[in-house]
Structures are given as structure tokens and as C-alpha cells.
N, CA, C and O of each residue as an XYZ file, in Angstrom:
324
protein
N     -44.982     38.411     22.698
C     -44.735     37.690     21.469
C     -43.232     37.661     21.201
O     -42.610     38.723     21.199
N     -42.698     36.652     21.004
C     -41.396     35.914     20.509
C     -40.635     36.360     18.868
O     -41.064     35.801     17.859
N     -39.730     37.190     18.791
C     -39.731     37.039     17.434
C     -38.054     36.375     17.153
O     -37.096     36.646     17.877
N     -38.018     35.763     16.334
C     -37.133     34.999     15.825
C     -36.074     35.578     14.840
O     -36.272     36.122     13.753
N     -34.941     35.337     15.463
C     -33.580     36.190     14.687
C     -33.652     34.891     13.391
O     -33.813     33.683     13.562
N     -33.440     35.776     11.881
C     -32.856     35.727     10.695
C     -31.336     35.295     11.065
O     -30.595     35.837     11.885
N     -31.001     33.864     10.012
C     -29.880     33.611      9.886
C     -29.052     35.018      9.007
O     -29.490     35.825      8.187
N     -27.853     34.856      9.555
C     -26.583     35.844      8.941
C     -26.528     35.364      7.666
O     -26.287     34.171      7.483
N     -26.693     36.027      6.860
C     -26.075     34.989      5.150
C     -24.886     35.643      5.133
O     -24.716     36.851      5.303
N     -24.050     34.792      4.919
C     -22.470     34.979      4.767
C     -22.002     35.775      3.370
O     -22.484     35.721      2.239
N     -20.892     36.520      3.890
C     -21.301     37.422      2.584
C     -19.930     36.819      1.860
O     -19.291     36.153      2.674
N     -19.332     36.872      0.601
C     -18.671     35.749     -0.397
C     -17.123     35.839      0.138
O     -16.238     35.171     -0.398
N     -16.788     37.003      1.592
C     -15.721     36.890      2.064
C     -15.792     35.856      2.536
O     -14.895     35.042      2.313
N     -16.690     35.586      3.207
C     -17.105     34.773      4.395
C     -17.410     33.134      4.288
O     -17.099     32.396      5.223
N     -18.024     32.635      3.109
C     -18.003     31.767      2.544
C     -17.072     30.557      1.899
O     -16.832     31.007      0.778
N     -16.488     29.413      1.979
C     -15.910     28.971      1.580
C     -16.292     28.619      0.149
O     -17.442     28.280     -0.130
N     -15.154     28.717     -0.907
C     -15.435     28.728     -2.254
C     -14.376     28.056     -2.822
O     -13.170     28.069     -2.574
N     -15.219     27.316     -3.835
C     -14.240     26.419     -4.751
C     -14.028     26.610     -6.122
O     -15.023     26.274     -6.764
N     -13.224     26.971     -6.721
C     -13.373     27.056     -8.305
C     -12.455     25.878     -8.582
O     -11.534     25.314     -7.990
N     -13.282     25.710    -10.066
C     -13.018     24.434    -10.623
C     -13.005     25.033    -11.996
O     -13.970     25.566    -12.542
N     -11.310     24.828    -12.693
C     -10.701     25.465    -13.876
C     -11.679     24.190    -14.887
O     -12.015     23.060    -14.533
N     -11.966     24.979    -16.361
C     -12.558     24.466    -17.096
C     -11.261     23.334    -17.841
O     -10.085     23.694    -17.793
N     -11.573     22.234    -18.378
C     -10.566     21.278    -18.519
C     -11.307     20.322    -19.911
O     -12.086     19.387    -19.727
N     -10.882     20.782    -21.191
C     -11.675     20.193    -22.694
C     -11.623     18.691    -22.344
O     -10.775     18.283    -21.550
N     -12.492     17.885    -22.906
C     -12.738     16.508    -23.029
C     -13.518     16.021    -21.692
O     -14.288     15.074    -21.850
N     -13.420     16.460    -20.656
C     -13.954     16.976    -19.093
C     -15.330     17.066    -18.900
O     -15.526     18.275    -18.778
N     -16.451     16.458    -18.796
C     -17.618     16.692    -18.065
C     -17.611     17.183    -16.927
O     -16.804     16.738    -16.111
N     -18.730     18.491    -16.472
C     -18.813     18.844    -14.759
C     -18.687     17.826    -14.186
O     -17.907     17.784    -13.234
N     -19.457     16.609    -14.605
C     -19.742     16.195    -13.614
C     -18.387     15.366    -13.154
O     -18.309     15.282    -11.928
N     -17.179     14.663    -13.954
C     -15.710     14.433    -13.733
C     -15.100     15.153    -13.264
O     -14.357     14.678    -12.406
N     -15.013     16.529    -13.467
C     -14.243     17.488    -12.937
C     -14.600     17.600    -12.081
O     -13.557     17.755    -11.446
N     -15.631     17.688    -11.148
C     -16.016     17.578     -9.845
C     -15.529     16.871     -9.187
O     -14.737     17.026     -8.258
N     -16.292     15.409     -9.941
C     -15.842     13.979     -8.745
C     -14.202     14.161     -9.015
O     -13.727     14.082     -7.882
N     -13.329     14.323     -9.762
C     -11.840     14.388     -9.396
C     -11.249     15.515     -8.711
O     -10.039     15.391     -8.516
N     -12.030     17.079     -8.101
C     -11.554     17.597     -7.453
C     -11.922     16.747     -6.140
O     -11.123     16.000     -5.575
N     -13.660     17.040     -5.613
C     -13.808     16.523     -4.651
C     -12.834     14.800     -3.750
O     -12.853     14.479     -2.562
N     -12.289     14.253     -4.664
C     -11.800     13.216     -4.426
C     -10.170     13.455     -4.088
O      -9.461     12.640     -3.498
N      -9.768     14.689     -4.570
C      -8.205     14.642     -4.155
C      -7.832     15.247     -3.381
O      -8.103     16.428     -3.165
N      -7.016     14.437     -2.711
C      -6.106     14.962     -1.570
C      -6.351     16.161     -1.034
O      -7.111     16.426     -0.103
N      -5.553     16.999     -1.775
C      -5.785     18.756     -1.232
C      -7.225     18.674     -0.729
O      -7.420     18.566      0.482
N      -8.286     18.723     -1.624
C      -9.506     19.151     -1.431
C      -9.801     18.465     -0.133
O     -10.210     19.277      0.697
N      -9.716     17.020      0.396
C     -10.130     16.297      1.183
C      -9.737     16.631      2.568
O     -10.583     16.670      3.461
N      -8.255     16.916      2.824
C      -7.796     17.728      3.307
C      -7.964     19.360      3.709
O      -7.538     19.808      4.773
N      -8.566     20.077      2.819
C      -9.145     21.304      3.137
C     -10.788     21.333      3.534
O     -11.278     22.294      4.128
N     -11.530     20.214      3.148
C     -12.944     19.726      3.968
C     -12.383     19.696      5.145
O     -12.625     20.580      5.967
N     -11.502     18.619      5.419
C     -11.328     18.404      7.090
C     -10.637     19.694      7.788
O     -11.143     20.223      8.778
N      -9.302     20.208      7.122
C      -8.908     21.433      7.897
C     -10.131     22.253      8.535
O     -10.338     22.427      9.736
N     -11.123     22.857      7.123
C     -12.324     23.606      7.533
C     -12.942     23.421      8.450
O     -13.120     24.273      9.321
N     -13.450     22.173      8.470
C     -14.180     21.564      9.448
C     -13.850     21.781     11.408
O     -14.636     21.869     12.351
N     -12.739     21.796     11.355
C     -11.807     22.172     12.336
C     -11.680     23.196     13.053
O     -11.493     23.325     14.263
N     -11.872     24.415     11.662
C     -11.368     26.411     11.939
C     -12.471     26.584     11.754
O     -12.590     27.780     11.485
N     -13.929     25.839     11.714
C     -14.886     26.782     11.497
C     -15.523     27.586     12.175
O     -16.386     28.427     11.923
N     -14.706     27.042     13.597
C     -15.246     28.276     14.666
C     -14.302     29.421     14.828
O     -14.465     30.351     15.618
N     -13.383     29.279     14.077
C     -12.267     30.057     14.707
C     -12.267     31.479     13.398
O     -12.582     31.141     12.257
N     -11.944     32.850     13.629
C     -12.056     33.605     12.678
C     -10.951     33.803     11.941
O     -10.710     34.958     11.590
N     -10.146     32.839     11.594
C      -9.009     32.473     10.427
C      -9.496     32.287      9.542
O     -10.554     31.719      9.811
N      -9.292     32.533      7.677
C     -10.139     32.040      7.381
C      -9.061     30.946      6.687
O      -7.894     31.198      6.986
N      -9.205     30.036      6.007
C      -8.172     29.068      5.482
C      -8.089     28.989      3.331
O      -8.822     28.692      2.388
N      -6.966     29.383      3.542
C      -6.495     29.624      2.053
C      -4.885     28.514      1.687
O      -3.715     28.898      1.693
N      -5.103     27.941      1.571
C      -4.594     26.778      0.898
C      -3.577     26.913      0.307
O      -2.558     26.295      0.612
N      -3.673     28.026     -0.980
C      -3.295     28.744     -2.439
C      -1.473     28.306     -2.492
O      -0.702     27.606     -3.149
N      -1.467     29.226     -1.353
C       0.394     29.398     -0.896
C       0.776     28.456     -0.649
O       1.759     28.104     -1.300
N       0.229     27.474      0.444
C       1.035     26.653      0.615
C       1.470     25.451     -0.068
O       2.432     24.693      0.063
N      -0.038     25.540     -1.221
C      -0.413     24.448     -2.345
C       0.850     24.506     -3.611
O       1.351     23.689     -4.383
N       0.965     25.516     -3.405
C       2.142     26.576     -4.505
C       3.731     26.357     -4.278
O       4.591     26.105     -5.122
N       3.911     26.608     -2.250
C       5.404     26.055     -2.224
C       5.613     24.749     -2.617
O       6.568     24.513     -3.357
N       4.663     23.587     -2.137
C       4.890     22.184     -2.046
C       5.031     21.990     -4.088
O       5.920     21.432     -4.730
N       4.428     22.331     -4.327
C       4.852     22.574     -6.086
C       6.064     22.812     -6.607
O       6.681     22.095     -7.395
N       6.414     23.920     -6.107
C       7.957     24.783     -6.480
C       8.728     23.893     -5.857
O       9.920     24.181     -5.960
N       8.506     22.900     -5.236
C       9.710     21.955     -4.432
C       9.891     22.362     -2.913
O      10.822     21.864     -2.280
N       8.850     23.434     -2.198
C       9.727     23.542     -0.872
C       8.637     22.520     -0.212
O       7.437     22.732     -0.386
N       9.085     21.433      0.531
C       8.386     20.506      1.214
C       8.298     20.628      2.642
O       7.690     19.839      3.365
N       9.120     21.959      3.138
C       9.376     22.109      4.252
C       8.244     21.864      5.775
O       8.404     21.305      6.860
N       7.127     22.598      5.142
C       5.496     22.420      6.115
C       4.935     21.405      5.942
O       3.977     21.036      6.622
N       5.534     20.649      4.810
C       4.780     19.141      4.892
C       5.621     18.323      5.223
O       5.166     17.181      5.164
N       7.162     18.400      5.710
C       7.675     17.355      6.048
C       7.249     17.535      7.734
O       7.054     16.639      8.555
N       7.180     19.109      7.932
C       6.951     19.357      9.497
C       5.501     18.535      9.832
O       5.180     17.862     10.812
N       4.944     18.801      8.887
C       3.635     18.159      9.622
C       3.417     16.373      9.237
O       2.292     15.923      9.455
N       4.259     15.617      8.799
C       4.531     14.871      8.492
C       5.568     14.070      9.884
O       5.577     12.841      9.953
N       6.147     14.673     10.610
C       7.284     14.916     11.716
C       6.116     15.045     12.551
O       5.889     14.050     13.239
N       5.440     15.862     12.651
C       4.549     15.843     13.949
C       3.501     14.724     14.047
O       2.769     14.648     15.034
């Protein structure tokens, strides 16, 4: 008799996660469709999509943060490449 391996449930390290800051006048359901729709986010679907085999995990945060503060430096590089 055959027995069948249980999927791994990923534990919330492991998981990709999105928070979505509360924003007055804002329905979920807007605040959604305008994260899911911008840039960054669209961009971090596809990055993911990419590393999901790989055991990096991908955090955004920093680099989302320099391009803010003005350093454009990793996006002009990858912009150049």
C-alpha cells in the first residue's frame, strides 16, 4: 500500500506577504485594486515568480526606500542593463 506525502504548509517566514496600510475614504476593495495594479507590486509578482525556486527570499522594503530618498543608483543600473 502507497501512502501519500502531505504538502509542507509554509510557515509565515516562508510565505510571501502583503500588507496593505489602512487609508480613510478607501474601500478594501480600492486599496487592493491600487496596490495590486502598481508598479512595485507588479514587479515583485514577476521578480517572485522568477526566485521561487531559489532559497532567497525577496524583500523589496530597502530598495523601495533608497529609490525614495533619491538614490536611483540600482534602477538606473537595471535600467542600463
Amino acid at each position: 500500500m502507497a501512502t501519500s506525502k502531505k504538502a509542507k504548509k509554509p510557515s509565515n517566514e516562508e510565505s510571501p506577504t502583503l500588507i496593505i496600510k489602512n487609508q480613510k475614504g478607501k474601500s478594501e476593495e480600492r486599496k487592493l485594486a491600487e496596490v495590486l495594479l502598481s508598479p512595485t507590486a507588479l514587479n515583485a509578482f514577476t521578480a517572485e515568480t522568477f526566485i521561487a525556486t531559489s532559497e532567497r527570499a525577496l524583500d523589496l522594503t530597502e530598495k523601495t526606500e533608497k529609490i525614495i530618498s533619491g538614490d536611483l543608483s540600482e534602477l538606473e543600473s537595471t535600467l542600463t542593463a
